[in-house]
PLY file of the C-alpha trace (Angstrom):
ply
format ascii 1.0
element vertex 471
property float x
property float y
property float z
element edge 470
property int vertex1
property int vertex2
end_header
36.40 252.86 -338.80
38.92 251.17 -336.22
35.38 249.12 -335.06
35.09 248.08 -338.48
38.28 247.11 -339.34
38.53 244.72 -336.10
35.52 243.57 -336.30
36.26 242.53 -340.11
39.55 240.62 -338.73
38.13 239.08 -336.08
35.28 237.74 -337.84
37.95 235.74 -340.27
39.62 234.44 -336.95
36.32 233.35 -335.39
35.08 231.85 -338.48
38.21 229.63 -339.57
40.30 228.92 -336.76
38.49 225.39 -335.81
39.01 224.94 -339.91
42.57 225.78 -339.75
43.78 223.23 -336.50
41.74 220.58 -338.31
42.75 221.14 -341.70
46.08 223.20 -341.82
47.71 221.62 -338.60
45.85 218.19 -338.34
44.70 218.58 -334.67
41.61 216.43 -333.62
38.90 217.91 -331.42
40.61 217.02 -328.32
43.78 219.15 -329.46
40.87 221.85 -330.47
39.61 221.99 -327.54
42.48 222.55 -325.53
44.06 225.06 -328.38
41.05 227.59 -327.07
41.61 226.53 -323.23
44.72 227.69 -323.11
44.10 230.78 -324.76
41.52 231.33 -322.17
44.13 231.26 -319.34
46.88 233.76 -320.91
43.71 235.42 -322.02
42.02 236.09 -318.59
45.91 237.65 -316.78
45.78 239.51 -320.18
43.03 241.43 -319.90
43.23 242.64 -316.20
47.09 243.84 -317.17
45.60 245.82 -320.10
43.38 247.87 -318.05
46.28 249.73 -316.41
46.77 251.26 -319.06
46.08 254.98 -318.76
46.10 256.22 -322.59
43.40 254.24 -324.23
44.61 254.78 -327.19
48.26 253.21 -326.80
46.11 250.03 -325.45
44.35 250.03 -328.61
47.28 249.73 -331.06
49.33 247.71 -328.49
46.15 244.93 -328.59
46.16 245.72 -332.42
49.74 245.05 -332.76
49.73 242.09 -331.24
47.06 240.59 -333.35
49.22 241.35 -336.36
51.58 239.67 -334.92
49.92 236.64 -334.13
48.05 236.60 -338.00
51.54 236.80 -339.25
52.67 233.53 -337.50
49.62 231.90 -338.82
50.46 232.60 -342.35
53.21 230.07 -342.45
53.15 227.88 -339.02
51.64 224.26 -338.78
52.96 223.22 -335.91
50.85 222.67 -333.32
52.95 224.13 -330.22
53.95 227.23 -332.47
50.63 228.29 -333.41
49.44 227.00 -329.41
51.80 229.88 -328.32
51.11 232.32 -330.99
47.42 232.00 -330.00
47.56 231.74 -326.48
50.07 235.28 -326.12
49.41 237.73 -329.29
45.52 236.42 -330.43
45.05 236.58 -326.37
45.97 239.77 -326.15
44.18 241.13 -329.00
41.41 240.09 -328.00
41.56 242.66 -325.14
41.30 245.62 -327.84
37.14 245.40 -328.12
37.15 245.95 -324.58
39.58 248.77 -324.28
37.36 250.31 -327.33
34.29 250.08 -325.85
36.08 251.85 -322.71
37.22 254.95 -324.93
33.83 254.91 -326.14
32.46 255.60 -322.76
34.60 258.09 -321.95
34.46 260.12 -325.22
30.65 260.46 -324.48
31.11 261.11 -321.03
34.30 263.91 -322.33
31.32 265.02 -324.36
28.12 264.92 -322.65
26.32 262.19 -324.86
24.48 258.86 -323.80
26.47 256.08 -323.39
23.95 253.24 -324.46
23.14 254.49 -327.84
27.05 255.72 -328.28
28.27 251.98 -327.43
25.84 250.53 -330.03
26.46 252.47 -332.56
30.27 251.29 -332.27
29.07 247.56 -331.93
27.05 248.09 -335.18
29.57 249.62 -336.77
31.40 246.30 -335.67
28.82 243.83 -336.82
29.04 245.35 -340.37
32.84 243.38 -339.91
30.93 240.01 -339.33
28.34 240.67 -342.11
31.29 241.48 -345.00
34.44 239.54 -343.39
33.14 235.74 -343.03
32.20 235.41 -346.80
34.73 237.23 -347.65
37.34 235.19 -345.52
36.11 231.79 -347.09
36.31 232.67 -350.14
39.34 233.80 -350.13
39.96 230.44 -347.95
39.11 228.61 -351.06
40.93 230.18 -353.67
43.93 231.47 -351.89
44.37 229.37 -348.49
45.09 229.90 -345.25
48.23 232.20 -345.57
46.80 234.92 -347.27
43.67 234.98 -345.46
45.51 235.71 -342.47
47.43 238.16 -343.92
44.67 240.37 -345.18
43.04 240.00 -341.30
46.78 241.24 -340.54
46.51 244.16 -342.32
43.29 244.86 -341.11
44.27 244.89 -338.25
47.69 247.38 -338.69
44.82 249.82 -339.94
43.45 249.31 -336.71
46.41 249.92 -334.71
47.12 253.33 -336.72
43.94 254.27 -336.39
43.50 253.95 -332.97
47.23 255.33 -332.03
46.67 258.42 -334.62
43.53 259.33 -335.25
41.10 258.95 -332.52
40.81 262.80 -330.40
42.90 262.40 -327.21
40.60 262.17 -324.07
41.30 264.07 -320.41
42.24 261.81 -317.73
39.40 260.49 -315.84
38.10 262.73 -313.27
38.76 261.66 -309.36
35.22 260.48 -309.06
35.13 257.85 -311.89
39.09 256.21 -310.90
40.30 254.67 -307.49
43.65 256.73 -306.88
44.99 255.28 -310.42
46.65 252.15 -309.16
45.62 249.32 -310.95
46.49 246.67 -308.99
45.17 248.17 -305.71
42.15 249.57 -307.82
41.39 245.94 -309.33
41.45 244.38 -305.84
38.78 247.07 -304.08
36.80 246.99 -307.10
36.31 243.11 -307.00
35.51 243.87 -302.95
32.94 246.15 -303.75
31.38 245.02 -307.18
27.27 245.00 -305.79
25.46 241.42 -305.88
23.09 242.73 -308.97
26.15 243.36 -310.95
27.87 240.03 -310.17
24.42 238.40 -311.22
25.05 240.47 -314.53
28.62 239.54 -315.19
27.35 235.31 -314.32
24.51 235.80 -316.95
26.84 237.33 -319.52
29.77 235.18 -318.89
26.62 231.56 -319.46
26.19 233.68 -322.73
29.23 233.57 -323.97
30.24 230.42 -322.72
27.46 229.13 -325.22
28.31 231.56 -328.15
31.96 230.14 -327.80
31.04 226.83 -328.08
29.44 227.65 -330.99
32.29 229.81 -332.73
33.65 226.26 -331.98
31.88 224.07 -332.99
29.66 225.12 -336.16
32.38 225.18 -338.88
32.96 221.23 -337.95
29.68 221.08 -337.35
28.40 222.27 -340.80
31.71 220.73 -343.15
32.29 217.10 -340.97
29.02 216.15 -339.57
26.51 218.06 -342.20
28.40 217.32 -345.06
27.43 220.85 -346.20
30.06 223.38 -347.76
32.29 225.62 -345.68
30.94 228.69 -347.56
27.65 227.90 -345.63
29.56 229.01 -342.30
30.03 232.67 -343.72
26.76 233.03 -345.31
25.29 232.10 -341.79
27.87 234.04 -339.71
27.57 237.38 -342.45
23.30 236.85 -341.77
23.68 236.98 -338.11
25.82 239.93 -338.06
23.45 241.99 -340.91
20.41 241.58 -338.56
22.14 242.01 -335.65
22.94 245.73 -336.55
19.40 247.04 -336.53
18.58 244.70 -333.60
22.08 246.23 -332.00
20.47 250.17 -332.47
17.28 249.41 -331.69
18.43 247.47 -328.09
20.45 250.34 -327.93
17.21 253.00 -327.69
15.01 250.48 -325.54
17.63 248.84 -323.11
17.33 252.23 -320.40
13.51 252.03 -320.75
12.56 248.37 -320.30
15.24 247.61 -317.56
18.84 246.63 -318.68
18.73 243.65 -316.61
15.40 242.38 -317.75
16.64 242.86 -321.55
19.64 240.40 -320.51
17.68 237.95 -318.84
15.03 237.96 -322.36
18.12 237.52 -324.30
19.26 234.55 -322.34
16.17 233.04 -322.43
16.21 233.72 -326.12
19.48 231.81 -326.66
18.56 228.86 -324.71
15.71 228.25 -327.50
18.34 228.69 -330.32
20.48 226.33 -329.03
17.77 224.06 -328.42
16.37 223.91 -331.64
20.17 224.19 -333.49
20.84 220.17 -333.36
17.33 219.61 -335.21
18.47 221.87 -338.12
20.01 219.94 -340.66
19.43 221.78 -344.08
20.98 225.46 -345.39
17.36 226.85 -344.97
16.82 225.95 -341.29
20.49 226.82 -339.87
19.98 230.67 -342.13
16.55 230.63 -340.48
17.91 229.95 -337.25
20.68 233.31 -337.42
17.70 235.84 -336.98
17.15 234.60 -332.99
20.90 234.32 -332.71
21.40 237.69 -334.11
19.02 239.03 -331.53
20.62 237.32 -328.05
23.62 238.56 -329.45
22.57 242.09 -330.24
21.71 242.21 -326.51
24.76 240.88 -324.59
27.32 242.12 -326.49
26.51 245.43 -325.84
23.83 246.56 -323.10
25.30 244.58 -320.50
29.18 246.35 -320.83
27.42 250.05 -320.21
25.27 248.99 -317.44
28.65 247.19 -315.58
30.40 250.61 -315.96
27.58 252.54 -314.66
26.93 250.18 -311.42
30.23 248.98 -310.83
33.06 252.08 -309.12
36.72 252.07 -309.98
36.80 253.80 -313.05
36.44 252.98 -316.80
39.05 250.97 -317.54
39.23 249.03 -314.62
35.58 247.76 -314.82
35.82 247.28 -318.77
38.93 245.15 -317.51
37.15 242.90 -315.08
33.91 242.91 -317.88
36.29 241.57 -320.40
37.36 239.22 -318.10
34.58 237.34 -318.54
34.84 236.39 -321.92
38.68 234.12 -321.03
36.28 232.54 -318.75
33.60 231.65 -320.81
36.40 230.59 -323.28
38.25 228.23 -320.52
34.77 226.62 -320.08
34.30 226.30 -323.62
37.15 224.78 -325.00
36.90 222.36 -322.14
32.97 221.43 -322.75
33.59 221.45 -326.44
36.62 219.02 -325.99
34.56 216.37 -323.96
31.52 216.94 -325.96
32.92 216.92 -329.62
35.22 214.00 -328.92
32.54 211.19 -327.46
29.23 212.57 -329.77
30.57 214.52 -331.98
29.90 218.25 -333.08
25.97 218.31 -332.83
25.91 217.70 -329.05
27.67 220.69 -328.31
24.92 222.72 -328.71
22.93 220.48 -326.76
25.61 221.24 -323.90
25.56 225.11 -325.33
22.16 225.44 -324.27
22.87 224.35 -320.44
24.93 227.78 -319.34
22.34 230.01 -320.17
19.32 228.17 -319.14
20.88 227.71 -315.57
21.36 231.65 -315.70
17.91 232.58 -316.67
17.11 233.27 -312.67
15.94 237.55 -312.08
16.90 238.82 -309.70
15.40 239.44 -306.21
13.10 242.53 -306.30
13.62 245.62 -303.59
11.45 245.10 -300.34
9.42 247.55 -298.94
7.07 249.74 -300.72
8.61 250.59 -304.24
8.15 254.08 -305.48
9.70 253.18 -308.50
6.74 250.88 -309.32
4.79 254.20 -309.23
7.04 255.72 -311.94
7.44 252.31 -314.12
5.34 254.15 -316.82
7.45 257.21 -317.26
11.09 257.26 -317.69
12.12 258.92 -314.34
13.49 257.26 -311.62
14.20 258.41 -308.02
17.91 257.73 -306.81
19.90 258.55 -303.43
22.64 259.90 -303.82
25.20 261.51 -300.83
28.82 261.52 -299.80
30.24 259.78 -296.95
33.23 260.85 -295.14
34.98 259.63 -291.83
32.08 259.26 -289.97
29.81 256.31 -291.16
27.76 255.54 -288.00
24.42 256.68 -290.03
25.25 254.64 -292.69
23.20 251.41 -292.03
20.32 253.16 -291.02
20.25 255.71 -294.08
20.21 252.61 -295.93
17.61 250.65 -294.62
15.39 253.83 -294.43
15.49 254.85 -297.45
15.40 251.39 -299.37
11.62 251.03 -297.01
10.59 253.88 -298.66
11.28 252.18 -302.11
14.90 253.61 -303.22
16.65 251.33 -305.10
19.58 253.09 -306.91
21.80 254.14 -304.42
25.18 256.54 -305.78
26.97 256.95 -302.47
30.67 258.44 -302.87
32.97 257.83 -300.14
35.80 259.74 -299.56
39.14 259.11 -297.74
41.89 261.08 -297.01
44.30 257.71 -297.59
43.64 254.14 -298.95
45.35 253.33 -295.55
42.16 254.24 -293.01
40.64 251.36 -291.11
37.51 253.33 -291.43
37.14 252.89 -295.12
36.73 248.91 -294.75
34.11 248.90 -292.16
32.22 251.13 -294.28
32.70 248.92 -297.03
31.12 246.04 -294.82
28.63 248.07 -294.21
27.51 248.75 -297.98
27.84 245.04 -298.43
25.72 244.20 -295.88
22.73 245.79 -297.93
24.09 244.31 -301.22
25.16 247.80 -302.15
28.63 249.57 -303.28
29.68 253.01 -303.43
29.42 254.49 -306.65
33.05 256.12 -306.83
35.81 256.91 -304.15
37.38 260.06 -303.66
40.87 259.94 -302.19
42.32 263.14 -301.78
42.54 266.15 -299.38
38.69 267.20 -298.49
37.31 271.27 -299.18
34.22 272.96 -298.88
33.45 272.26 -302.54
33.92 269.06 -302.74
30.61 267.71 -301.27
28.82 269.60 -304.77
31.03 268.71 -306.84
30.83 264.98 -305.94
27.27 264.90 -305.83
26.89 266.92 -309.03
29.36 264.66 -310.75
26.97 261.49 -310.24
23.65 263.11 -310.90
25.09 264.78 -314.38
24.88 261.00 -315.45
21.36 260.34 -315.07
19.96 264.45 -316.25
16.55 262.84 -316.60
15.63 261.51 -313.08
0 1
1 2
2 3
3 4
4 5
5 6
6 7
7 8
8 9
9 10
10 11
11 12
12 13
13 14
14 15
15 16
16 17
17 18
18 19
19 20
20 21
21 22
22 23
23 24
24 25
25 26
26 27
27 28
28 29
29 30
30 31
31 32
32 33
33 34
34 35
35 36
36 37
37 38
38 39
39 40
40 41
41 42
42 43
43 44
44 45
45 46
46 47
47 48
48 49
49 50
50 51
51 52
52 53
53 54
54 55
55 56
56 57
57 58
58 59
59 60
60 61
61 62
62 63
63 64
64 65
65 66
66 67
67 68
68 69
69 70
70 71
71 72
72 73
73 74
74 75
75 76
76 77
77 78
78 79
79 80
80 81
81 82
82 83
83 84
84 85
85 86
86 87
87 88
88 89
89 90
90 91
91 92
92 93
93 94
94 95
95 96
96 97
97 98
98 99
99 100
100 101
101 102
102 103
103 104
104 105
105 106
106 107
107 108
108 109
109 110
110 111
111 112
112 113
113 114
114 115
115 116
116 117
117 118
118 119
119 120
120 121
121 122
122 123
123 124
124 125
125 126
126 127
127 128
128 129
129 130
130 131
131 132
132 133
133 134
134 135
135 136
136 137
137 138
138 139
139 140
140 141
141 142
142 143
143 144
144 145
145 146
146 147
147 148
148 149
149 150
150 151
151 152
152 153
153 154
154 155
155 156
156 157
157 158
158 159
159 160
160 161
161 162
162 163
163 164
164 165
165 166
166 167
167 168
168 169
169 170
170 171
171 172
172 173
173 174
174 175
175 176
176 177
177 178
178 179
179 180
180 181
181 182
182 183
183 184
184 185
185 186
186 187
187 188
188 189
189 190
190 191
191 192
192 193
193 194
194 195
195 196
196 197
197 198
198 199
199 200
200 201
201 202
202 203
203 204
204 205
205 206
206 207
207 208
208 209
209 210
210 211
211 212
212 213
213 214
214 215
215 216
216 217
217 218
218 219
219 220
220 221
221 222
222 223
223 224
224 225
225 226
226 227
227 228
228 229
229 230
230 231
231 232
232 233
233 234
234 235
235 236
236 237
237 238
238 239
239 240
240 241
241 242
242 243
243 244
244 245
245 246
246 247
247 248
248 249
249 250
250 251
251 252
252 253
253 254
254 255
255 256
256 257
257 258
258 259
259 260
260 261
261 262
262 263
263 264
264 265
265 266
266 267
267 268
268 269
269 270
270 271
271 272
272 273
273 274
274 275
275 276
276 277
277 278
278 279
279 280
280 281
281 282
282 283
283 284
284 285
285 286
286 287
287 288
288 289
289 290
290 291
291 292
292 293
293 294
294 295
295 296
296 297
297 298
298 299
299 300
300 301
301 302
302 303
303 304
304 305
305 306
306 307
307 308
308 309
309 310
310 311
311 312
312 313
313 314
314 315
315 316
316 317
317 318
318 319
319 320
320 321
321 322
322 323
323 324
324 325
325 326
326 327
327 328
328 329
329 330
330 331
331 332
332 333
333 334
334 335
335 336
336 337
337 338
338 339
339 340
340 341
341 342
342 343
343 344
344 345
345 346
346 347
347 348
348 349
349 350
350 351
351 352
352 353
353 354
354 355
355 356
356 357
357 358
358 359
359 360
360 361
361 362
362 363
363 364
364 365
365 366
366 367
367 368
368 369
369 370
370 371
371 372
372 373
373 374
374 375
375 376
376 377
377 378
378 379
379 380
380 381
381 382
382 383
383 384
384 385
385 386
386 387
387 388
388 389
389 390
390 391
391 392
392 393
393 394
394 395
395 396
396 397
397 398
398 399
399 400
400 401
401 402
402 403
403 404
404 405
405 406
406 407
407 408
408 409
409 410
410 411
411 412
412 413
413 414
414 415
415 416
416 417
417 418
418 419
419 420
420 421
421 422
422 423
423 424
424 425
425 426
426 427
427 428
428 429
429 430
430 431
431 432
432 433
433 434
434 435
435 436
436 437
437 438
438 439
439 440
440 441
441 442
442 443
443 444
444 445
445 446
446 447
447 448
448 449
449 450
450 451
451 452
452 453
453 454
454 455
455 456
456 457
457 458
458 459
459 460
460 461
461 462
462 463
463 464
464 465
465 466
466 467
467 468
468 469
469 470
C-alpha cells in the first residue's frame, strides 16, 4: 500500500512538472533543463546520506516527509528560485524513498526466507498500478482544478506514505554481520565503492544509459506531445497510465524469468529494446502510434527498474542499504545528464530531437560482457537451473588466494562468495587482499569484522549458501 501510494504521487510529479515550469512559472527549456540538473546534484549527496540510516522505516517517512513538503511549496510558489530550491532539497530527497523501499523489501524476504526477485517485483507492480491510475488522474484534475490542488492531493499521498511506512510496516532485525561492513556508513560507502566487481559496475553503467534516456523522456514528452504535436495534455496520461498497466504483468513475469535466463542478459535485451523505442519515437506523430509505442517502453522498463536493483545487492558486499544507496545513486546521475542533454537538445531543435539524443546512452551500453575463460562447467548446466559456486572464508593469511582463484575459475567457476574476515578495519593485510580480488575482477561477498571462534567459519559459509538453496 505505501508502494502504491508513492508510486501514485510520483507519477503526478513525473508527468506535470515540465508542464508546470513552462506553464505555471514561465521557464523556457533552457531554465527546464537546468531546474532537473540541479536536482540531480543535491539529489546524488542525498541519496548516499540516506543509506546510513539504520531503521528503514524512519528513512521511509523521513523521504516521505520531505516530499510533502516539497508538494506543499508547489501549491502556491511561481517563482523560479523558490520552487529551484524546493525541488532540488525536499523532491531530491524524496526521491531516495523507492530506494530505501526496495531495501526493506530485501531484507523482509531475507528476515523471512523468501526470494528476493519475485518479492521486489511484486512491490514494483504494486507501484506501476500508481502510474497506470495517477497520470490521468493528475491531468484531469490539472484541467479542472490546476496546479495547486494537484499537488496537494500528491501531498497527501504521500503523508499516507510516510505513516504507513513509520507505523505499519513489521520492524526488521538488524542486519546480520555478514550482509553490513562494521555499520559505518561513511567508511562502509568508501570500501564498498573499492570493492564493487567489474560485472557489477558494467550493470550499474547499463542501468544508469537507461535511465538517462527514460529521464529525458519524463522530460521531454509532455512538451513534446502539447508544443510540438499540438495534441492535448490528456494524451500524456493516457500514454504514461498504458505504459505502467502493461508494465505490471511484464514486471511479474521478468520477475519469474530474470534468475533463469541470466539477469545480465535480461538487462542488456532491455537496453537493446529501448534503443528501438527511442528510435522509432520521433517518427510517431499521431495518438495511435505514440499508445502503440508504450507496449515496448513498458517492457525496457519492466526490466531495469527492477531486476537490475536485486542482482546489485546480491553481487555487490556492504550490506543492504549501503548498496541500495550507491544503486540509487545512479538515477541523480542519469538525471544530471539529462537535464543537461535535454537543455542543449530542446533549446536548438526542439522537443523531438531529444529522443533522437535519448536513444544514444543506451545504444553505447548495449556491449555483454566478457565471458569466463577456461572450460565453463556452467555451460554444462545452462539447461537446468543449478549452478556451481565457490564459496570459502579468508582470514589473515591470503597467500593462497591468487592461486585458488585462478584454479578454480580454469575449471569453469564463475560465482565466487568469498568472506573475508578481519579482526580490525585497521590491518594492512585486508588491502592487499583486496588487490588481490581485484586483480581477478572479483570482490568478496561480505566482511566479517569481529573477534574470530571456532564457529564462525560455518556460520559464514552457511550464511552465503542459504541464499542460493538451489545450487
Amino acid at each position: 500500500m505505501a508502494a502504491g501510494c508513492y508510486g501514485l504521487a510520483m507519477s503526478v510529479f513525473g508527468t506535470t512538472l515540465s508542464l508546470f515550469l513552462a506553464d505555471a512559472v514561465g521557464a523556457g527549456p533552457g531554465l527546464i533543463g537546468l531546474y532537473f540538473t540541479g536536482c540531480a546534484v543535491i539529489g546524488l549527496a542525498i541519496n548516499l546520506t540516506v543509506g546510513g540510516l539504520s531503521d528503514r522505516r524512519i528513512a521511509l517517512a523521513a523521504t516521505a516527509l520531505a516530499g510533502v513538503a516539497g508538494a506543499l511549496v508547489f501549491t502556491g510558489a511561481r517563482d523560479y528560485a523558490l520552487v529551484f530550491a524546493a525541488g532540488a532539497v525536499l523532491l531530491g530527497l524524496n526521491e531516495a524513498c523507492i530506494s530505501q523501499l526496495f531495501a526493506y523489501v530485501k531484507e523482509f524476504a531475507d528476515a523471512t526466507a523468501r526470494e528476493v526477485t519475485p518479492s521486489s517485483s511484486a512491490v514494483r507492480s504494486v507501484f506501476s498500478v500508481g502510474w497506470v491510475i495517477g497520470p490521468p488522474v493528475g491531468l484531469f484534475l490539472l484541467a479542472h482544478a490546476g496546479f495547486g490542488r494537484m499537488y496537494a492531493g500528491a501531498a497527501a499521498l504521500l503523508l499516507v506514505t510516510a505513516v504507513l511506512g513509520r507505523w505499519f510496516l513489521p520492524a526488521l532485525p538488524r542486519p546480520t554481520p555478514e550482509e553490513g561492513t562494521g555499520g559505518r556508513h561513511g567508511s562502509g560507502m568508501r570500501q564498498i565503492l573499492a570493492i564493487v566487481p567489474r560485472r557489477s559496475w558494467l550493470l550499474l553503467g547499463k542501468v544508469t544509459a537507461g535511465n538517462v534516456a527514460n529521464q529525458m523522456y519524463l522530460i521531454a514528452v509532455a512538451l513534446y506531445v502539447t508544443k510540438d504535436l499540438g495534441l492535448p495534455a490528456s494524451l500524456v496520461g493516457v500514454m504514461a497510465g498504458v505504459c505502467a498497466a502493461l508494465e505490471i504483468p511484464l514486471m511479474i513475469m521478468v520477475g519469474r524469468v530474470a534468475d533463469r535466463l541470466g539477469k545480465m542478459r535480461v538487462v542488456t535485451a532491455a537496453v537493446i529494446l529501448a534503443a528501438v523505442f527511442f528510435t522509432l519515437l520521433p517518427l510517431a506523430d499521431s495518438t495511435p502510434a505514440l499508445i502503440a509505442l508504450q507496449l515496448p517502453n513498458a517492457l525496457w522498463i519492466a526490466v531495469i527498474s527492477s531486476s537490475p536493483m536485486v542482482q546489485a545487492q546480491q553481487e555487490i558486499p556492504g550490506g543492504t542499504s549501503a548498496v541500495s544507496a550507491l544503486y540509487s545513486s545512479t538515477f541523480p546521475v542519469a538525471q544530471l545528464s539529462a537535464g543537461a542533454l535535454t537543455d542543449v537538445a530542446a533549446a536548438q531543435a526542439g522537443y523531438r530531437s531529444v529522443f533522437w539524443i535519448g536513444a544514444g546512452p543506451v545504444r553505447a551500453s548495449r556491449r555483454p560482457p566478457a565471458p569466463p575463460e577456461g572450460i565453463s562447467v556452467r555451460r554444462r548446466l545452462e539447461r537446468s537451473d543449478v549452478t556451481i559456486r565457490f564459496v570459502s572464508v579468508v582470514g589473515g593469511d591470503t597467500a593462497l588466494l591468487d592461486a585458488a582463484a585462478i584454479h578454480y575459475r580454469d575449471l569453469g567457476v564463475d560465482p565466487f562468495h568469498i568472506v573475508r574476515h578481519i579482526e580490525s578495519w585497521e590491518d594492512p593485510d585486508f588491502q592487499r587482499s583486496l588487490d588481490v580480488m581485484a586483480r581477478h575482477g572479483l570482490a568478496f561477498a561480505a566482511v566479517h569484522q569481529g573477534p574470530w571462534d571456532e564457529d564462525l567459519n560455518g556460520y559464514l559459509i552457511q550464511a552465503q549458501m542459504r541464499r542460493h538453496p538451489k545450487d
